[in-house]
C-alpha positions in Angstrom: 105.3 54.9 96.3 103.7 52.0 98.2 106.6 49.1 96.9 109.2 51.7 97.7 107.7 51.9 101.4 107.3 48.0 101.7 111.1 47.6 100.2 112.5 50.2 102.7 110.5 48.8 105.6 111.6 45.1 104.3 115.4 45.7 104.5 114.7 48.1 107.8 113.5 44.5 109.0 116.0 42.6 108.0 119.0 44.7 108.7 117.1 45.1 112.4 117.2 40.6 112.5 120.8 40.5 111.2 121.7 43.2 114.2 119.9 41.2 116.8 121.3 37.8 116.0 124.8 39.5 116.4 124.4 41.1 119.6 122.7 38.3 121.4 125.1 35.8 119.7 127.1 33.8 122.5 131.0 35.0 122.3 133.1 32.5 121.4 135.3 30.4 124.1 138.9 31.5 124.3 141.7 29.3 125.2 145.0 31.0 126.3 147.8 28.6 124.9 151.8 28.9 125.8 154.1 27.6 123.7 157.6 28.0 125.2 156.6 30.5 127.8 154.9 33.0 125.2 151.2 32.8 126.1 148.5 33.1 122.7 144.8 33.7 123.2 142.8 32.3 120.9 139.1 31.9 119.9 137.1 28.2 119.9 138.1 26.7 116.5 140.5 29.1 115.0 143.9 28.7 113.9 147.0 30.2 116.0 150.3 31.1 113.4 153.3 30.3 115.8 157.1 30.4 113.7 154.9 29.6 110.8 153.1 26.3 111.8 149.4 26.3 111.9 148.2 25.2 115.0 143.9 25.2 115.4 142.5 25.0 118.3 139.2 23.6 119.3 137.3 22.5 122.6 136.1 18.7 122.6 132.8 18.1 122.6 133.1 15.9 125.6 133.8 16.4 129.0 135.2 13.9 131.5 133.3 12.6 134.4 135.9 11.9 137.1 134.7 11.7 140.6 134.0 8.5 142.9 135.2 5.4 141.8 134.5 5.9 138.4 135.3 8.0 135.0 133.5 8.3 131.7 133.3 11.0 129.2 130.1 12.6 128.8 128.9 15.4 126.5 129.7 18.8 127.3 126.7 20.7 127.0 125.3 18.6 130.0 124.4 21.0 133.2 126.4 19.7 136.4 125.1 19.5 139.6 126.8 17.8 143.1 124.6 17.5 146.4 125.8 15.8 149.7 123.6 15.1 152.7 125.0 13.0 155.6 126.6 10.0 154.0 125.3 10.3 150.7 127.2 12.2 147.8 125.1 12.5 144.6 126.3 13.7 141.0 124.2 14.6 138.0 124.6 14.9 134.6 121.1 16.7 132.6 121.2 16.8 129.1 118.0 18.0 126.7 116.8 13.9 126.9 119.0 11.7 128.8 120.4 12.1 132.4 123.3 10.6 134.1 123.3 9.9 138.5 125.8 8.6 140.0 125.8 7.9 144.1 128.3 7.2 146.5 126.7 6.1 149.5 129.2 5.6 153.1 127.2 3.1 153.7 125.6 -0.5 152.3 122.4 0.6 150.7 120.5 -2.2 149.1 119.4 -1.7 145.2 115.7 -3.0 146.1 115.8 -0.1 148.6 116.5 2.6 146.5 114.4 2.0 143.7 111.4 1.5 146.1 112.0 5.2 147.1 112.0 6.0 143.3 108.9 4.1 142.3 106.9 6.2 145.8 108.8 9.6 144.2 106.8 8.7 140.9 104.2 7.1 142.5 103.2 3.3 142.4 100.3 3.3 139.8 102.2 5.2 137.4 105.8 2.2 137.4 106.4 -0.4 135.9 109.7 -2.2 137.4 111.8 -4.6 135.9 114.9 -6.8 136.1 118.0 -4.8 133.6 121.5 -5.9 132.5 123.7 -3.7 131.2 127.9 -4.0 129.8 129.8 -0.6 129.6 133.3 -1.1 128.7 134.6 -3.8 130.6 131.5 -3.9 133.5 128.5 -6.3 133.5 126.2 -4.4 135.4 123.1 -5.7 137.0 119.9 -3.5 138.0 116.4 -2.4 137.9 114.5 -0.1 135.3 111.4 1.6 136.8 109.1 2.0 133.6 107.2 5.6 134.0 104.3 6.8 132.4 103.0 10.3 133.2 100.7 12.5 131.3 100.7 10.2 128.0 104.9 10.6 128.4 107.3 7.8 129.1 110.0 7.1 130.7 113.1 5.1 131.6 115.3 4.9 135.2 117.4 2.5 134.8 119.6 2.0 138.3 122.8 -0.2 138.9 125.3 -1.2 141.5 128.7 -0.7 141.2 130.4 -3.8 143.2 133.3 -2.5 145.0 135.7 -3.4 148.3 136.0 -0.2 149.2 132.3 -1.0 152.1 130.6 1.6 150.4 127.4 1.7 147.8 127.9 3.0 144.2 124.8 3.6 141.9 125.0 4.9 138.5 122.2 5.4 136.8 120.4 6.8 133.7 116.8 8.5 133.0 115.8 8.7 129.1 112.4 10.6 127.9 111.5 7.8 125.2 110.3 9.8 121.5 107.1 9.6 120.5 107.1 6.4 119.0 108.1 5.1 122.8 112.0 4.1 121.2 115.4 5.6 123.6 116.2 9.2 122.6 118.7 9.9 120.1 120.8 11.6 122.7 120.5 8.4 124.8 121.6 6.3 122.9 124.9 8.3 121.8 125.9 9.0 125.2 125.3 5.7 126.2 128.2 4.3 123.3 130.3 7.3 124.5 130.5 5.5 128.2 130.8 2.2 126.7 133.8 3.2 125.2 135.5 5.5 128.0 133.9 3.9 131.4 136.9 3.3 133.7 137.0 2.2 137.6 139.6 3.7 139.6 
């Protein structure tokens, strides 16, 4: 009597996990595709039977940065955020690990400037600052990476300049929480070859 109770209470329990993963289960993106004026709807990464050719249909896993001066693809599931004030116009891209700022400034902003405000943000005792050189795509960048440590964590700003003729200040910049052992984040590191190879300035 007993095992029949734990058996009946064991598949009550599972059938009740199966039921819950369903219903709180994201639904899946849905693309709306015309092909000569007929429109389709379709789900994320299933196929579409059109006059008997296959066509599948899937969302990229990146997403394309294109604002400012500059463009570079960039993983999808990072949040997006814009603020302005006055002359200032500031993007950013947060992943899990890594984040991406980029800053358009009207006017000439020195780099020393800016990362001074960073290093008081974070506070003095806890940075470490130091010269940093970067190359995405065809750009030699130069800048400064403020070295954090905060409650036993560490972390990485690294800030550049964008040289440009248009008289106003570009920044991009990029914040990694270092793993455990202190190396860049996985995520860092592959978003970091992902605007190596797309970087573009307008």
């Amino acid at each position: 009597m007993n095992k029949t109770l734990t058996l009946l209470a064991f598949l009550l329990i599972t059938h009740l996990s199966h039921a819950q993963k369903k219903d709180y289960q994201e639904p899946a993106l849905k693309f709306e595709v015309e092909i000569n004026g007929e429109k389709h709807q379709v789900n994320d990464g299933e196929s579409l039977i059109v006059n008997g050719n296959t066509i599948k249909v899937k969302s990229s896993n990146n997403k394309t940065f294109d604002f400012g001066i500059v463009s570079f693809d960039y993983p999808k599931h990072f949040a997006f955020e814009f603020f302005q004030e006055n002359e200032m116009k500031n993007w950013t891209l947060d992943g899990n690990n890594f984040v991406i700022t980029y800053f358009e400034y009207e006017t000439n902003i020195e780099l020393d400037t800016f990362i001074s405000e960073l290093v008081k943000l974070f506070k003095k005792e806890n940075c470490e600052v130091i010269d940093k050189k970067i190359t995405l795509g065809d750009l030699s960048l130069n800048g400064k990476r403020i070295i954090v440590r905060l409650f036993g964590e560490k972390i990485t700003y690294d800030m550049y300049e964008i040289e440009t003729e248009d008289y106003k200040t570009h920044f991009i910049g990029f914040q990694d929480s270092k793993s455990e052992n202190g190396l860049d984040s996985i995520e860092g590191i592959e978003t970091t070859k992902l605007i190596d190879e797309t970087i573009k300035i307008k």
